[in-house]
Each structure stands twice: as C-alpha cells, then as structure tokens.
N, C-alpha and C positions, 0 to 999 in steps of 0.2 A: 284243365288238365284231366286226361281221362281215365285216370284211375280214383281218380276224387270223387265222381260220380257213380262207381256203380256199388255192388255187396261186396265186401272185405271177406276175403277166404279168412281162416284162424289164424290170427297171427301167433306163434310161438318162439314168445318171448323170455328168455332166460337171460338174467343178469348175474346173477351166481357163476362161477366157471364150471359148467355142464359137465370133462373130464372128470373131476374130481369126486363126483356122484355116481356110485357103485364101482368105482376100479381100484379100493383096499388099497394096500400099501405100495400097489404098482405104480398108482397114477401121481406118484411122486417124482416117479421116474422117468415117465416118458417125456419126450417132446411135445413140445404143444404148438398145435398150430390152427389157423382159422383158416375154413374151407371158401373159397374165391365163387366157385363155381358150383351145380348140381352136375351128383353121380353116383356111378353104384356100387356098396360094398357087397363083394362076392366073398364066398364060403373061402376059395383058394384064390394064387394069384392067376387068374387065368379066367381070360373074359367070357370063355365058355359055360364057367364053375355057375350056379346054384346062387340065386340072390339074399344077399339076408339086411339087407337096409339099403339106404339112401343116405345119400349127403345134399346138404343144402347151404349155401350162400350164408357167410355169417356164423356155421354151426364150428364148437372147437373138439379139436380132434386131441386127440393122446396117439403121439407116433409108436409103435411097439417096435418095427422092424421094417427088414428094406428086402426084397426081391426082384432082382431085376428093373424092368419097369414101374414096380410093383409098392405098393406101400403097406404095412399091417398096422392097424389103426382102431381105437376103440373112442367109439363114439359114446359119451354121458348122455346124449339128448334121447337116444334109442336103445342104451342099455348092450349094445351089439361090440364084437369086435368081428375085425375083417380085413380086405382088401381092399386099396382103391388105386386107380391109375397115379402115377408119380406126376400128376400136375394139380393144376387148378385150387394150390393152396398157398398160404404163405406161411411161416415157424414165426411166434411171436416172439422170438431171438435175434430176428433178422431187423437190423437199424431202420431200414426201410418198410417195415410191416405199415406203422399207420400212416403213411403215402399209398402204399399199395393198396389197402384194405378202404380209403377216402375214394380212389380212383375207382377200383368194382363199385363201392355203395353209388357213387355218381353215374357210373354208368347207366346201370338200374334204375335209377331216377327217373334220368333222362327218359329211356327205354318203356318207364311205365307212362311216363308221362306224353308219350307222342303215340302212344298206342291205348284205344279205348279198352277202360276193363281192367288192365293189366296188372292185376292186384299181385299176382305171384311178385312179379318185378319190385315193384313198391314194398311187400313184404320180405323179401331179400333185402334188398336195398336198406330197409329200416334195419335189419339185426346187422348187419356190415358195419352201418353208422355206430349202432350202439354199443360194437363188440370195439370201437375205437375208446371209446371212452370208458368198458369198462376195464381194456388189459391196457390202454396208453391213456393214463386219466390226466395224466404230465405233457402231453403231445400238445403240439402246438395247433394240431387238427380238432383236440377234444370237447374244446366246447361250442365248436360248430357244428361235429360228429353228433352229441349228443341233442343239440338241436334239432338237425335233419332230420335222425330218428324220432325225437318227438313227435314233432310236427307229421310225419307219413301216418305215425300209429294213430297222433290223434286223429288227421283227416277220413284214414280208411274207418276206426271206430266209431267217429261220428258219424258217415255215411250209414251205419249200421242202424243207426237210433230209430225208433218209432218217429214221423211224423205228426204230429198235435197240431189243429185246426186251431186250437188252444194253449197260446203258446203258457201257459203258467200251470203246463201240465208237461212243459217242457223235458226230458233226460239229456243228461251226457255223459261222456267217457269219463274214465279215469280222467284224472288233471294231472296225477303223481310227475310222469316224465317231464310236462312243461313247466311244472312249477320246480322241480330240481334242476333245471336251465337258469331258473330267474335265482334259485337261493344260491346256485353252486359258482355263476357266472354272473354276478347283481350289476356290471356297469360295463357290462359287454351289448354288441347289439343285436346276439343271440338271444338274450334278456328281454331285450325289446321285442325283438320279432315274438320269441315265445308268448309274451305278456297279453300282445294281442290278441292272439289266439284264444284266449282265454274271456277274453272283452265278453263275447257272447253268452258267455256262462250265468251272466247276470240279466241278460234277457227273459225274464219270465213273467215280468208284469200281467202282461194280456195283449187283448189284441187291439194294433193300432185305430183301427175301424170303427171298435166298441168303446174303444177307453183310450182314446189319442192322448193321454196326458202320460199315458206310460210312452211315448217315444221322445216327452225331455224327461226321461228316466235314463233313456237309451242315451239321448246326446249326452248328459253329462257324465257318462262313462265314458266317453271318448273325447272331451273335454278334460277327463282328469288323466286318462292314459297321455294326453301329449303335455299336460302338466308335469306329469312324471321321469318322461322319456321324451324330453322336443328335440333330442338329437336322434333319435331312434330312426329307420330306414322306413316305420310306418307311420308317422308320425303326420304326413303331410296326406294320406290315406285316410287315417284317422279323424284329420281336420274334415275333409270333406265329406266324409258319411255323418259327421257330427250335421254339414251344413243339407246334405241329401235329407233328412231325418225332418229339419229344419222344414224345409221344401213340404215334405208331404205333409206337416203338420200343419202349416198355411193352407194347402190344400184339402184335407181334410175338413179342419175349420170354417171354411167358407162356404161348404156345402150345402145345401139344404135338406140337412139331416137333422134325426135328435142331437146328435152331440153339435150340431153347428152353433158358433159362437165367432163374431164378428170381430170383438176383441182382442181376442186371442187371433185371431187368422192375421191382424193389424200388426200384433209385435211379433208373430213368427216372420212376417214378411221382410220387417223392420232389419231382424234377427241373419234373414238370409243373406238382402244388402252389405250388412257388418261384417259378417264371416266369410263373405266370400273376397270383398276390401281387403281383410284382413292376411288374407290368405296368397294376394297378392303381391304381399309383403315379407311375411313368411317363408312362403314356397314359391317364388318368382321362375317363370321357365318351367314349373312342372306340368304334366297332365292334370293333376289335379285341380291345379290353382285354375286352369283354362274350361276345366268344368264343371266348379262353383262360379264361373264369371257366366257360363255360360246359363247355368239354374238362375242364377241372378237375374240375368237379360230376361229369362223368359218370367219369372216370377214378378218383376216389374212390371211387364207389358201386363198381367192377369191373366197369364193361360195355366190353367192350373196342371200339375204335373202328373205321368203316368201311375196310375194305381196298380203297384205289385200284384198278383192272385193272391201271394200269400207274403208277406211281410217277410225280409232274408235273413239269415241270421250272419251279421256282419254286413258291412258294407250295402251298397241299392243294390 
C-alpha cells in the first residue's frame, strides 16, 4: 500500500473536541460540525476576500452563522474564525453523520492507498476515523472507526522510525490508539486486527543471523497471539509467519557458520513439517495454509530458504 512506505507528514491529532478550545462561552452555542473535505476560511464571505486559515478532513468546526452560500465558522484547531463555502461538512446532529463521516474516511484510504506517498489522504482519512469514535463512541461504526485510525497513525508513524541494523536498538510509535481498540473493544475482531499490530513491538532480541535463537522468540509471539485470538481475521497469517520464522531458523541452522548447529536445524525442520500439517487443518482453502505447504515441500527436499537483507518486522 503506498502510503505505508514512504515519510509521514505531521499528523494532527486532537481527540479533545478542538471547538471548545478558545471560543469562551460561545462555543456552547454553536453548531458543530466535522469538516468532509479541505478548504479555505476567508476574512469575509466572499471568495475573493483575504485568506485567514484552512480547513482539513476530520477537523470540528463551531457553526456561528449562515450567508448565502456562505458559512461563518470558528475553527479550535487554528484558533481562527471565518468563512467557508456551505459544503464539504456534515453537523454532528445529523442521524447520518457517522455513515457519512466512515464513507469520506474510506475514501481517503482507498485513495491513499492506490496512490504512492499519499500521506496527506491517510492523514485525513485517520482524523475522519477517529473523529467517529470520538463524537459517535455508541455508533455501530465506532470500533472499527477507531481501528482504522489506529492502525493508519500507527503505519505512517512507524514508517517514521530510525532503521537499526540492530534490531534490539529497535523504536516505536506510540501504542496508546491500538491498545485502546483492544481495552475498549476486547472480543471484537478490531481487537484482533489491532493486537497484531502490536506483535512486532516485542521484536527486539537481536539479529536473526547473529543470535537465530531470538527468532523462536519471535515465533512464540505469534504462537501465543492465535492462542489468544484463533478466531481473529489474522490468525491464520499469524500461523504462517510463526511457520516462515520456523523456515529460516532451519536455514540458518544448517549453515556453515558460527552459529551452525545441526540439531537445532533437525527439529526446526521437524517444526516446519508440523506446522505447516497443522495449518491445513486449521486454515483449509487459505493462501496461507497453501504457503506453509509450499515452505514445507521445499524445506523437505533441503533447499534452504531465501535470506531477507534485513530481517521484517512482522510477517516474511
């Protein structure tokens, strides 16, 4: 997805209701609404007028008043009040907001997701998600809403991270968002998906090359997530990066290196046979299951398997 891969502009994330910061006793009064779309607040209502801010996807407004085509609206996020064109927003009054407000943030997804880079979109798209769950926390959208937005903030923040040659010099993002998916939604399969996410976080042993004994460190982390979650949607994902892990450890093993050890390459191989059997049973008809069958086939014959440059975090 190619907003995953590149540098994460600033995300500006407010979960507080933004209105309600610097507008005194007004901002009781106004309407409130979340902006859909980016645009620009002008001095007067009139597109010629003088620019004094911007509006962004996700951001809540405080309605003041109505002109024409015209709206007068004071933004918390930028301190400003102004004008904006009468569209591109929805009043969190309106029955339909978190349908409306799910369908922009999806958009954006989509849109960042088919186009490389696309951070702006993904960073829209996340405050869209998050503004569902934080003014409809009752919605039947909300704890998928606030999944979604997890998961974009985490992906683009991790993207951010320093690379370490050394992984037990490792950094990550906040966890806060994902792990308030798992506390707030515990047997949902928002829970799940978030959970995983997180799998990597305990990756920090070292490197598989130098110290292969940290990658059944690794497996039994994804060993105990489908313990936890074996109805979860990553669950059978899980299984087979437990059994890819599995793979390279044989491989590794058998090398004719310092760390080669003959016995240990014997029961990872043993290990990949099992779990891949296993897995045929579990997750019948998946991609997954068809390639742990396939590690297997090659892991049997003795061809040992591709060596990463650099060891992934999550998944081969």
């Amino acid at each position: 997805m190619g907003w995953r891969g590149g540098a994460a502009a600033a995300l500006l994330l407010a979960l507080a209701p933004a209105g309600a910061a610097g507008a005194g006793a007004q901002a009781t009064t106004l309407r409130k609404a979340i902006a859909l779309t980016a645009g620009e607040i002008t001095i007067s209502p009139d597109a010629t007028s003088a620019k004094v801010g911007s509006v962004q996807p996700g951001m809540l407004l405080g309605i003041q008043s109505e002109a024409k085509n015209y709206l007068q609206i004071f933004s918390g996020a930028q301190g400003v009040s102004g004008w904006i064109r009468k569209q591109g927003y929805v009043e969190l009054d309106n029955p339909k907001a978190p349908e409306v407000l799910f369908g922009a943030a999806a958009g954006l997804e989509a849109l960042a997701e088919s186009q490389a880079n696309e951070e702006t979109a993904a960073n829209n798209a996340a405050q869209l998600f998050l503004s569902i769950y934080e003014y409809f926390p009752r919605s039947a959208r909300a704890a998928e809403a606030l999944y979604r937005g997890a998961a974009i903030v985490w992906e683009l923040k991790l993207s951010e991270e320093p690379t370490h040659a050394d992984p037990s010099r490792r950094q990550f993002p906040s966890t806060e968002l994902l792990r308030r998916v798992v506390s707030k939604y515990p047997k949902t399969q928002w829970a799940a998906r978030a959970a995983y996410h997180l799998i990597v976080t305990h990756f920090t042993c070292g490197s598989w090359f130098e110290k292969p004994d940290c990658i059944g460190k690794e497996i039994n982390q994804y060993d105990n997530y489908v313990k936890k979650y074996p109805e979860s949607p990553r669950a059978a994902q899980a299984a087979y990066d437990a059994i890819y892990r599995a793979g390279i450890a044989w491989t590794i093993y058998r090398q004719r290196t310092k760390v080669a050890n003959e016995q240990k390459a014997e029961q990872y191989q043993a290990e990949v046979a099992q779990r891949a059997a296993a897995m045929e049973t579990d997750y019948p008809n998946t991609d997954w299951a068809a390639r742990a069958a396939l590690e297997a086939f090659t892991v049997a014959q003795g061809e040992p398997l591709k060596l990463p440059n650099t060891q992934p975090l999550g998944g081969p």
